[in-house]
N, C-alpha and C positions, 0 to 999 in steps of 0.2 A: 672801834673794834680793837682789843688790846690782846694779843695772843699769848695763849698759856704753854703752848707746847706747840713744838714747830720742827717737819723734820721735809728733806728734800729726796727723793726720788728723780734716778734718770730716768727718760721716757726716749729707749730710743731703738730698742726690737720686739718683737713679740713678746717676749718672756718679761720683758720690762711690762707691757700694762698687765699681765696678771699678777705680777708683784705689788703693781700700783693698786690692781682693784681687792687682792689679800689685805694690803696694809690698811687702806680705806675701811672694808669690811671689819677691820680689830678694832681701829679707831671707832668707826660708828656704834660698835658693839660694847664698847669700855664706855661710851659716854652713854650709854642707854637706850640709842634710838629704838623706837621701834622696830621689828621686822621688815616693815613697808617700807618706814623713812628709811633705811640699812639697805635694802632694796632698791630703791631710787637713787641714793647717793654710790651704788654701788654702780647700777646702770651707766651714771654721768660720768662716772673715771672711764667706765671702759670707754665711753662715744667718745668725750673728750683726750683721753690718753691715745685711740684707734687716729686721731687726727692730727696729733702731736707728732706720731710717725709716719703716717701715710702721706700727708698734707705737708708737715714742714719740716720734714726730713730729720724729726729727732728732737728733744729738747727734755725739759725737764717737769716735776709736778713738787708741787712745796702743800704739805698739808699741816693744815691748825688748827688749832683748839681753841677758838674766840669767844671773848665773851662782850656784850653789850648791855648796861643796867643787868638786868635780872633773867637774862637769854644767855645761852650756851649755845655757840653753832661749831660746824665743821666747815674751814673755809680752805677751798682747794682753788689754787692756780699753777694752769699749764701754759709754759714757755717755749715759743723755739724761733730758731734764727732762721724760719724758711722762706718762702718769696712771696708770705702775706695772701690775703684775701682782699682783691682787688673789689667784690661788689657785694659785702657787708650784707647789704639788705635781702640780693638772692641766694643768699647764702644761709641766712636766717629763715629764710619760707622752707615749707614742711615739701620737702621731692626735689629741693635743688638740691643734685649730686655731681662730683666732678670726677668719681673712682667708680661709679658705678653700682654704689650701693643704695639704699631707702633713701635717701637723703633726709633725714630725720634724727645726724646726730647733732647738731648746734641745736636747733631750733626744738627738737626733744629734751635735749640738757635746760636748755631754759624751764621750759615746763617742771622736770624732776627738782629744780632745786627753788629755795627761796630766793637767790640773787642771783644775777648773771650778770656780766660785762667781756665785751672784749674789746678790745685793742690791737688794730693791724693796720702797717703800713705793709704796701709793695716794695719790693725787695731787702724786708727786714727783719720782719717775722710776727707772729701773733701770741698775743694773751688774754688766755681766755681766766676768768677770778668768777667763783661760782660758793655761794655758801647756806648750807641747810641750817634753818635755826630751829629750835627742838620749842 
């Protein structure tokens, strides 16, 4: 995956993820997506950006423009130095919530994008790397 254009966003109050989910929505729009796919990857900043601050007290979101052979994708990861997700797997199932909402944003972002990964340790923080290929 060789990125073409690469630009970094804080992620660390309110007004920060609708900055995050505007700039996504330009990117998704300049590369062509769909409406739906623009929709989806639009979806996954907010769940994913909504976790970045509530979950780990802040951090950041780095967005690209990758390409692979003859595929264009939009590949987003969020960062933060907060106290991790200690149980990965219940965290991933669709109603495990720890703020009290759906619990349906990790495990939803999966579903909206073509790739998901994350990475967390306790007391260090998580990264989540998610990318829609067109």
């Amino acid at each position: 995956m060789a990125p073409q254009k690469t630009e970094t966003l804080p992620i660390k109050t309110a007004s920060d993820i609708v900055a995050a989910r505007q700039a996504v929505r330009l990117w998704a729009a300049e590369m062509k997506f769909s409406l739906v796919d623009q929709t989806k990857i639009v979806t996954a900043t907010s769940e994913l950006a909504r976790n970045t601050v509530q979950h780990g007290g802040g951090g950041h979101m780095v967005m690209s423009i990758v390409e692979s052979g003859i595929h264009q994708g939009l590949h987003l990861v969020f960062e933060d130095k907060g106290p991790g997700i200690a149980d990965v797997e219940a965290a991933m199932r669709d109603g495990f919530t720890t703020a009290g909402g759906m619990g349906l944003g990790l495990s939803g972002s999966k579903r909206l994008m073509s790739q998901f990964t994350i990475e967390t340790k306790v007391g260090e923080g998580t990264r989540v790397a998610v990318t829609r290929w067109k």
